[in-house]
Backbone as numpy.savetxt, mean C-alpha at the origin, in Angstrom:
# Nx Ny Nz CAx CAy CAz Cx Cy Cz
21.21 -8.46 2.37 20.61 -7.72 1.24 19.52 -6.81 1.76
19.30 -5.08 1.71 18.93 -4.44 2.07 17.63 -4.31 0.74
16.44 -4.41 1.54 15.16 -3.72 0.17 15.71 -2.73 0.18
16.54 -1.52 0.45 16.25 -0.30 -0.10 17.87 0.23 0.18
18.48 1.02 -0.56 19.41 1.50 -0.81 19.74 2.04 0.89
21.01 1.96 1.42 21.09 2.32 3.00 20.89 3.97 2.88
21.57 5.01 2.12 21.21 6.17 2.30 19.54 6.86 2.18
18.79 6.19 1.58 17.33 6.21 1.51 16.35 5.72 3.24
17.37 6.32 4.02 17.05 6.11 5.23 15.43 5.99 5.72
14.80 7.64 4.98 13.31 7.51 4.92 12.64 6.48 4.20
12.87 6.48 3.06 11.87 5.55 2.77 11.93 3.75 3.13
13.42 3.46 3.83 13.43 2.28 4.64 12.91 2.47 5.58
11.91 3.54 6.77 11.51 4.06 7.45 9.75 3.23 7.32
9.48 4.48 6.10 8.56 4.71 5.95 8.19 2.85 5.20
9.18 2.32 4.87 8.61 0.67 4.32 8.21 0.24 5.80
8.98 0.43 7.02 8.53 -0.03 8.04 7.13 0.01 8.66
6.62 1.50 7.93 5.56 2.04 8.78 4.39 1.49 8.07
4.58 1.26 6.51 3.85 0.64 5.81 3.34 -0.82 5.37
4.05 -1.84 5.67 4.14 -2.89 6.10 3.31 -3.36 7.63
3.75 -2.52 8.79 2.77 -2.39 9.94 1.49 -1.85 9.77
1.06 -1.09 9.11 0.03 -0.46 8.49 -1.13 -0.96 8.01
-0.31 -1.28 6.89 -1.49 -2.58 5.85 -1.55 -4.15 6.48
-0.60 -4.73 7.68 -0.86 -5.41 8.27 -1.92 -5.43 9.05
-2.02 -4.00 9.67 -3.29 -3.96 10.64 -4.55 -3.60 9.59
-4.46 -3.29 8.67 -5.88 -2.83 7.85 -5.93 -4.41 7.67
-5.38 -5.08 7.53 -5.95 -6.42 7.03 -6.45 -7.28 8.05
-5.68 -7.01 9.23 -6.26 -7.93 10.46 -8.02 -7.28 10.33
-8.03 -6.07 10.38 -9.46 -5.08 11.04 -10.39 -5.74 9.55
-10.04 -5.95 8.81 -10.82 -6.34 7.40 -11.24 -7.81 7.59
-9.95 -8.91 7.79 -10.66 -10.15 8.44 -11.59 -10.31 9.84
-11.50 -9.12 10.56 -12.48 -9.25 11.79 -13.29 -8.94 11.26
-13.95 -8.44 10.27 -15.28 -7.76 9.77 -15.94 -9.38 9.52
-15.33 -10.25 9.01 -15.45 -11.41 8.15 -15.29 -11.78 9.68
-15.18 -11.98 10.42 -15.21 -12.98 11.75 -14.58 -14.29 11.54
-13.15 -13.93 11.02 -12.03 -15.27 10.86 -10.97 -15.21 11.61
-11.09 -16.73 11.69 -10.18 -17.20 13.13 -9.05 -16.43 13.10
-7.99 -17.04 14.17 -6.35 -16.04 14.32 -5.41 -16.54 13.03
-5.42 -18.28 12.17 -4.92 -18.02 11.36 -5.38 -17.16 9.75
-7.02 -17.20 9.91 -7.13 -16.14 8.55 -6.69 -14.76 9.08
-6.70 -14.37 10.24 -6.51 -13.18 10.43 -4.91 -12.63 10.08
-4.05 -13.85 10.71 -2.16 -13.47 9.90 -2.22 -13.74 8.58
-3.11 -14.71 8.09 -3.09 -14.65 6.26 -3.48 -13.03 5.45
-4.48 -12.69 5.82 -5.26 -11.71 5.33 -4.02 -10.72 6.06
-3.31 -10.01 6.98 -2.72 -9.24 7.35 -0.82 -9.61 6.40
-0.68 -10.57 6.43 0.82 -11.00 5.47 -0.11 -10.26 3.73
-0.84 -11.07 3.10 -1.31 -10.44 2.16 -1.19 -9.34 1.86
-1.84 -8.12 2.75 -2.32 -7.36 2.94 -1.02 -6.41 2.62
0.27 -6.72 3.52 1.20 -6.21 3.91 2.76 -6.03 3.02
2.36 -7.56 2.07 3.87 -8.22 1.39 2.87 -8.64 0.19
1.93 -8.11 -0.09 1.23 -9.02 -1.54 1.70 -8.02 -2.54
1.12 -6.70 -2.43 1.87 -5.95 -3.47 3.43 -6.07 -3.99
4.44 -5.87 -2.96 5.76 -6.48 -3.21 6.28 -7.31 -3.62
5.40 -8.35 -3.26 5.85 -9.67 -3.94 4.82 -9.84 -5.74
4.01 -8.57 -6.12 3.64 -9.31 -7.27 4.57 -8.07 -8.08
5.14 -6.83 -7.57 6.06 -6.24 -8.43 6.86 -7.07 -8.29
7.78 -7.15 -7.41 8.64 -8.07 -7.99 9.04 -9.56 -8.52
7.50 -9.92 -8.84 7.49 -10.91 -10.27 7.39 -10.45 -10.91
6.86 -9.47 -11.66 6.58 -8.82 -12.55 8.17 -8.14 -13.06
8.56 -7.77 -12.40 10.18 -6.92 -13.01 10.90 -8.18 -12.88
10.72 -9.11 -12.55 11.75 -10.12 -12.68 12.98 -10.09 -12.04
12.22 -9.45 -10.39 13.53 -9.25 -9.19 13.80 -10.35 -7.92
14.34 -11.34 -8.16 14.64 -12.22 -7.06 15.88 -12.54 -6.63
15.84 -12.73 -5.59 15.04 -13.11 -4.95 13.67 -12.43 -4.57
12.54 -12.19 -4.06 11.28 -11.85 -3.78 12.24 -10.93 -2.37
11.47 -9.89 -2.22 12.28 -8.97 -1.19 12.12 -9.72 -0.08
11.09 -9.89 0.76 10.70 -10.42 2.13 11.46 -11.94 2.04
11.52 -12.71 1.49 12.41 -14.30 1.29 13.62 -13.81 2.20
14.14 -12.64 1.63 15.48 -12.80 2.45 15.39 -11.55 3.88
13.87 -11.30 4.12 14.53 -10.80 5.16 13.04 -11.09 6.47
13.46 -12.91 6.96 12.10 -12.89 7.74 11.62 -12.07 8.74
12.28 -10.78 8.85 12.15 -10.51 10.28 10.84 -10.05 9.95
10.46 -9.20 8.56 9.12 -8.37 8.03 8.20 -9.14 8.40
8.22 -10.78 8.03 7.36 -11.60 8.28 6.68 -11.59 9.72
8.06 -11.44 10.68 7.38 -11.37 12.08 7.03 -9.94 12.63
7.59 -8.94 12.21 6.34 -7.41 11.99 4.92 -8.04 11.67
4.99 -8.70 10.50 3.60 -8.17 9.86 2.55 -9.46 10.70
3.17 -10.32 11.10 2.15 -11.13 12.07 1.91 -10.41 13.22
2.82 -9.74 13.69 3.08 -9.24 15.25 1.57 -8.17 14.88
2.19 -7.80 14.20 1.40 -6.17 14.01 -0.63 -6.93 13.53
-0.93 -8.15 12.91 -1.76 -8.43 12.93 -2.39 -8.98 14.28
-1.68 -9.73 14.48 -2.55 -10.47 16.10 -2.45 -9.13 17.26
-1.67 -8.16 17.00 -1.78 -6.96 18.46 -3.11 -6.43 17.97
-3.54 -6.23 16.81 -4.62 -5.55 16.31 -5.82 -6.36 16.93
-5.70 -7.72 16.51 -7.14 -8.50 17.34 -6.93 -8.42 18.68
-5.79 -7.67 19.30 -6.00 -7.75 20.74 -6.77 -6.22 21.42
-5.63 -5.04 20.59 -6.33 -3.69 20.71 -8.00 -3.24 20.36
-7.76 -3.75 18.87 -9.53 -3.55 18.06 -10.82 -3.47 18.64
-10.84 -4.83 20.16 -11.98 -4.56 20.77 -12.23 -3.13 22.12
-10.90 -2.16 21.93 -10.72 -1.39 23.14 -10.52 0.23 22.29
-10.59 0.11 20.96 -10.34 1.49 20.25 -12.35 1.79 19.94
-12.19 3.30 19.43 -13.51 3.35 18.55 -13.08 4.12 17.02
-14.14 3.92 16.41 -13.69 4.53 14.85 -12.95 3.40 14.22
-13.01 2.06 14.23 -12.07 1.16 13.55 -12.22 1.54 12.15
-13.51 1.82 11.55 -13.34 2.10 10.28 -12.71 3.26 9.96
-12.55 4.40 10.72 -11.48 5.18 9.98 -10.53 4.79 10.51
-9.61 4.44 11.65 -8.46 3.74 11.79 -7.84 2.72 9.95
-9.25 2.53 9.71 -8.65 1.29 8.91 -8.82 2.52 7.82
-9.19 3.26 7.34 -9.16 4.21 6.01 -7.73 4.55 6.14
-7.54 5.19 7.45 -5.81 5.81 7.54 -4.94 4.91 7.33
-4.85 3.78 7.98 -3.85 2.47 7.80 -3.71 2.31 6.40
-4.81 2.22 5.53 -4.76 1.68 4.15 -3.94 3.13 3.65
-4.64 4.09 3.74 -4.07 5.31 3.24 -2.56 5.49 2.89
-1.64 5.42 4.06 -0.07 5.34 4.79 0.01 4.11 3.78
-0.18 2.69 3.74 0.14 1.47 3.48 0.71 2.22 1.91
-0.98 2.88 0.60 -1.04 3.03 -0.31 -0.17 3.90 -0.69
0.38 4.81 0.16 1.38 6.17 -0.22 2.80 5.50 -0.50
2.81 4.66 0.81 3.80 4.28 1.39 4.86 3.30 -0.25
3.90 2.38 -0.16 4.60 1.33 -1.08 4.43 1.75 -2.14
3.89 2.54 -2.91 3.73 3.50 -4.62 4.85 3.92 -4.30
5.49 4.46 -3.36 7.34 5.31 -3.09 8.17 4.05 -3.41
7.70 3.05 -2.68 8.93 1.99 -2.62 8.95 1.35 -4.05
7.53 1.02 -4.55 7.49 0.70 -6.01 8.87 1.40 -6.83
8.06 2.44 -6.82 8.89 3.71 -7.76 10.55 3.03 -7.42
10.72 3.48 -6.19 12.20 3.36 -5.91 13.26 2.44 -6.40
12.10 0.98 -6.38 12.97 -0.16 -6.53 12.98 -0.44 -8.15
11.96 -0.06 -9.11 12.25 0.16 -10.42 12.65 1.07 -11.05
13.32 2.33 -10.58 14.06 3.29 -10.63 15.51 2.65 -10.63
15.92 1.73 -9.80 17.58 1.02 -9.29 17.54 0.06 -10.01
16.67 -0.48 -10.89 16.83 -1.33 -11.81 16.57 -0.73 -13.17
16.50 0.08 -13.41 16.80 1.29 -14.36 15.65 1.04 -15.85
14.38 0.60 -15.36 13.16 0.60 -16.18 12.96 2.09 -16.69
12.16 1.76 -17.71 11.67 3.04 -18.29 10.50 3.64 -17.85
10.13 4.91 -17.50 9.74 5.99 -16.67 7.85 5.42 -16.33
7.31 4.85 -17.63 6.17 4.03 -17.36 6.43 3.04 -16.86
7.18 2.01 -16.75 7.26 1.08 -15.94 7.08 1.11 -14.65
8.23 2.46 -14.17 8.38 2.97 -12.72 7.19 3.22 -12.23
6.23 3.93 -13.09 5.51 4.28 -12.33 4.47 3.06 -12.26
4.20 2.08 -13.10 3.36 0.97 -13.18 3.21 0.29 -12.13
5.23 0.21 -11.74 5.57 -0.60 -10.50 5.28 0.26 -9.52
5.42 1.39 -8.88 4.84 1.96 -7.76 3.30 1.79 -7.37
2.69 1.78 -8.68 1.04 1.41 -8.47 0.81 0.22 -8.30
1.47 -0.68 -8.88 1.40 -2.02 -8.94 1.49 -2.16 -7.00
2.55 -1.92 -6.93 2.57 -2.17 -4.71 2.14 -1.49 -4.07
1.60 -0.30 -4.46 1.09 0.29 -3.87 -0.94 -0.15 -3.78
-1.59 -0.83 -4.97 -2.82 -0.97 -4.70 -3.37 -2.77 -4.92
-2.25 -3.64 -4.55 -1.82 -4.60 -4.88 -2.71 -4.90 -4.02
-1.70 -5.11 -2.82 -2.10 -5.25 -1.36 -3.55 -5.55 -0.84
-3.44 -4.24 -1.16 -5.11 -4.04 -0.85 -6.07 -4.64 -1.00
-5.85 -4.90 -2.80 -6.77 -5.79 -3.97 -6.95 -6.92 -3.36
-6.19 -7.67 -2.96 -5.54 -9.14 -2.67 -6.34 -9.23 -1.04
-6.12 -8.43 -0.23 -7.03 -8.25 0.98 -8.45 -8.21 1.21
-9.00 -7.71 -0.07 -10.30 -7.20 -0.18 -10.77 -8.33 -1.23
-10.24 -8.80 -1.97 -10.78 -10.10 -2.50 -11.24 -11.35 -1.57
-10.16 -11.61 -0.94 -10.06 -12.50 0.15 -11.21 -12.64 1.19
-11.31 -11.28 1.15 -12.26 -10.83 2.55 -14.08 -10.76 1.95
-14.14 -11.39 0.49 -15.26 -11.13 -0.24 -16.10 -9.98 -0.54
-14.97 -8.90 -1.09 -15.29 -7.15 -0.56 -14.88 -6.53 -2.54
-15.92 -6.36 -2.83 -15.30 -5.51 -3.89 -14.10 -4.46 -3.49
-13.31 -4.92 -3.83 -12.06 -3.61 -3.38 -11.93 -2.67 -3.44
-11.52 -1.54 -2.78 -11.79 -0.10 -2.38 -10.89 0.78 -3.35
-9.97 -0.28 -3.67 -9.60 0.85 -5.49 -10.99 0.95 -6.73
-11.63 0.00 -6.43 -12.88 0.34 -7.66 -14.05 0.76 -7.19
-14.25 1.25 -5.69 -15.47 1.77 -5.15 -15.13 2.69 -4.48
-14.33 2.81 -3.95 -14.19 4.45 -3.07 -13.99 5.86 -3.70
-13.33 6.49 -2.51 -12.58 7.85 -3.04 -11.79 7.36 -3.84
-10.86 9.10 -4.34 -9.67 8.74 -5.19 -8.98 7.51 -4.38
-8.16 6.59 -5.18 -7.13 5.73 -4.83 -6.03 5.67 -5.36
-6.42 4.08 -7.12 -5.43 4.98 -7.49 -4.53 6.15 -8.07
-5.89 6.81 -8.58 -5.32 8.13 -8.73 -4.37 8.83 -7.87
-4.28 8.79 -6.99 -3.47 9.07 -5.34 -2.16 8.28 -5.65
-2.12 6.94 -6.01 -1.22 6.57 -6.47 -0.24 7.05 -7.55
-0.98 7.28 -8.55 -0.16 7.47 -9.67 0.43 8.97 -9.39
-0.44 10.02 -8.66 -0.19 11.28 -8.53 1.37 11.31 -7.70
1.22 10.28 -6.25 2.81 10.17 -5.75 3.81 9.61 -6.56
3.07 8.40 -7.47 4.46 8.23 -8.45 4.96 9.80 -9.55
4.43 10.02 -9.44 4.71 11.21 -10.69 5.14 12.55 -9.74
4.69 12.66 -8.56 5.59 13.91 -7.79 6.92 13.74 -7.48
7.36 11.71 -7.60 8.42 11.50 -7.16 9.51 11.43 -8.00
9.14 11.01 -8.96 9.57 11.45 -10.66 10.52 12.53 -10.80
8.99 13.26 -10.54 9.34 15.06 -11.37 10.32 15.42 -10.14
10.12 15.43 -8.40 11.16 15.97 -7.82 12.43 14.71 -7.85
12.80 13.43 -8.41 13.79 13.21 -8.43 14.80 13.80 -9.88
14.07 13.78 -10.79 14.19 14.52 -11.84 14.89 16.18 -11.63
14.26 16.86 -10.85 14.90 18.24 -10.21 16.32 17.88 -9.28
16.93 16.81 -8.91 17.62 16.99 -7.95 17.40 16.40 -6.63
15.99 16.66 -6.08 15.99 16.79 -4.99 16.29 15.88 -4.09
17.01 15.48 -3.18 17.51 15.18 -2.26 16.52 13.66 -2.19
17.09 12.38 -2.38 16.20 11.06 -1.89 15.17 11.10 -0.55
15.96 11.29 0.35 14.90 11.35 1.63 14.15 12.54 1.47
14.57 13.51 1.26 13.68 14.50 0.90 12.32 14.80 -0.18
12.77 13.99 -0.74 11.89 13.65 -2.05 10.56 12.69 -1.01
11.16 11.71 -0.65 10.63 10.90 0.16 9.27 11.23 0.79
10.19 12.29 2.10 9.28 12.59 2.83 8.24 13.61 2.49
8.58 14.58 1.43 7.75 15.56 1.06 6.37 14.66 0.01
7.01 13.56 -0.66 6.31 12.82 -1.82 5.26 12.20 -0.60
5.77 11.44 0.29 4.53 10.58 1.56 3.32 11.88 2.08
4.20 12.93 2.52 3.23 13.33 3.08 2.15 14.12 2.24
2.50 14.66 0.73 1.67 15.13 -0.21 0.57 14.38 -0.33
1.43 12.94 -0.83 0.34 11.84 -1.02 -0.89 11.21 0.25
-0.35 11.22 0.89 -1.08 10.91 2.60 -2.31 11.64 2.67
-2.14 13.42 2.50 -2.71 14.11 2.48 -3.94 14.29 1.65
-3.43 13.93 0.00 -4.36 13.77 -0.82 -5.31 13.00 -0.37
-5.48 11.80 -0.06 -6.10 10.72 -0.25 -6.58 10.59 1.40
-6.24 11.40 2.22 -6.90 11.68 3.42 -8.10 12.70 2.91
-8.11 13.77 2.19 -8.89 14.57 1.76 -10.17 14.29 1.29
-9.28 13.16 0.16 -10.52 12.41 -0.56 -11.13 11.73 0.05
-11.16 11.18 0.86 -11.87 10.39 2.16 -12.78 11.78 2.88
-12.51 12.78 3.25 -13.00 13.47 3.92 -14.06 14.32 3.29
-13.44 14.53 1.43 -14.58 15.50 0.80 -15.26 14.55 0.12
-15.14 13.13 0.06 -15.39 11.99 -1.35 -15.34 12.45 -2.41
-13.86 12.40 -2.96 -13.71 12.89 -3.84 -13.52 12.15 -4.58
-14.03 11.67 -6.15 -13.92 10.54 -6.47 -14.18 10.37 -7.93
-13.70 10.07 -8.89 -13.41 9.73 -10.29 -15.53 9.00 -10.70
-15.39 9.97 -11.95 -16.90 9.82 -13.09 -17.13 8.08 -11.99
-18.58 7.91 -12.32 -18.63 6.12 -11.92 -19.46 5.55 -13.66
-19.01 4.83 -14.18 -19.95 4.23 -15.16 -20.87 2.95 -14.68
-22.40 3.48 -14.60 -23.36 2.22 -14.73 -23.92 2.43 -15.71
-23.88 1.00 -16.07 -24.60 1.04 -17.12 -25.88 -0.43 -17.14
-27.20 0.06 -17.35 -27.94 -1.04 -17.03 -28.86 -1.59 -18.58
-28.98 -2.90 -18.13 -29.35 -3.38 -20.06 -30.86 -2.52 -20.46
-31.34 -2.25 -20.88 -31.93 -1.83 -21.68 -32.91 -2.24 -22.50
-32.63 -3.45 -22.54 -33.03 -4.79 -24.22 -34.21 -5.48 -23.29
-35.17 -4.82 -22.85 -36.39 -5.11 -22.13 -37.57 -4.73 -23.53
């Protein structure tokens, strides 16, 4: 059983790249927290298969995608413990880890979309489910790691999200070509949300403090 349709070559691609991705943002997130090698494969599996696995409870798709295919499992460990080996020999880990999350967030909002698209939900759903795996992950990483999560404090996020679900929409809607859609939808989105990191670009903030003094 294939997660993704075999002619959707890219975005079985790009699940690869994203899965390795958010594996390593999660290893670099538990080293911040200075936890051993098994929080470090917990927090990186999370990180990597949490979004996926809570869309697909949510649509009511099981088996759970990763159940039937362990090999992801041994990516997404592999790809966590190489990180505690590289991490002490790179510089910039924190933007390493902005980009990783970035790719992870583009990445799985496509696969969302995709996989409630083939189960033939209605057009809010699709896109619910692309956001849903796409800022899942993350949430679930950044909880863990005792971190207010970077969808409710950073740059754009999921806005970035919803924007790739809806480019992927409107160009599958036109025709356009699956992988093509794909790759033009990743790298739009990639881009965005690289930007927003670079200009902080970032949605009104509401504080609000009591008053009743």
């Amino acid at each position: 059983m294939s997660p993704l349709p075999p002619s959707e070559s890219v975005l079985f691609a790009i699940y690869l790249v994203a899965i390795t991705a958010e594996a390593m943002s999660g290893a670099l997130a538990a080293g911040r927290r200075d936890m051993d090698i098994f929080g470090v494969v917990v927090i990186a599996f999370v990180a990597a298969l949490g979004g996926g696995t809570i869309r697909d409870l949510i649509l009511g798709r099981f088996p759970i995608g990763w159940t039937q295919h362990p090999e992801y499992v041994y990516i997404v460990i592999t790809a966590g413990l190489l990180t505690t080996v590289v991490a002490p020999f790179m510089q910039n880990l924190h933007r390493m880890f902005l980009v990783l999350d970035a790719m992870g967030l583009v990445a799985f909002s496509l696969i969302g979309c995709s996989v409630a698209m083939q189960m033939e939900y209605a057009t809010v759903v699709v896109i619910m489910a692309g956001m849903t795996t796409g800022i899942c992950g993350g949430i679930l990483r950044d909880v863990l790691c005792a971190q207010v999560p970077v969808v409710f404090r950073r740059e754009l996020y999921a806005s970035v999200s919803l924007a790739v679900c809806g480019l992927f929409l409107v160009l599958h809607a036109q025709g356009v070509d699956a992988d093509l859609n794909t790759a033009i939808s990743f790298a739009a989105g990639l881009t965005l949300r690289l930007l927003a990191i670079w200009r902080r670009w970032s949605l009104p903030v509401f504080s609000y403090q009591d008053r009743w003094e």
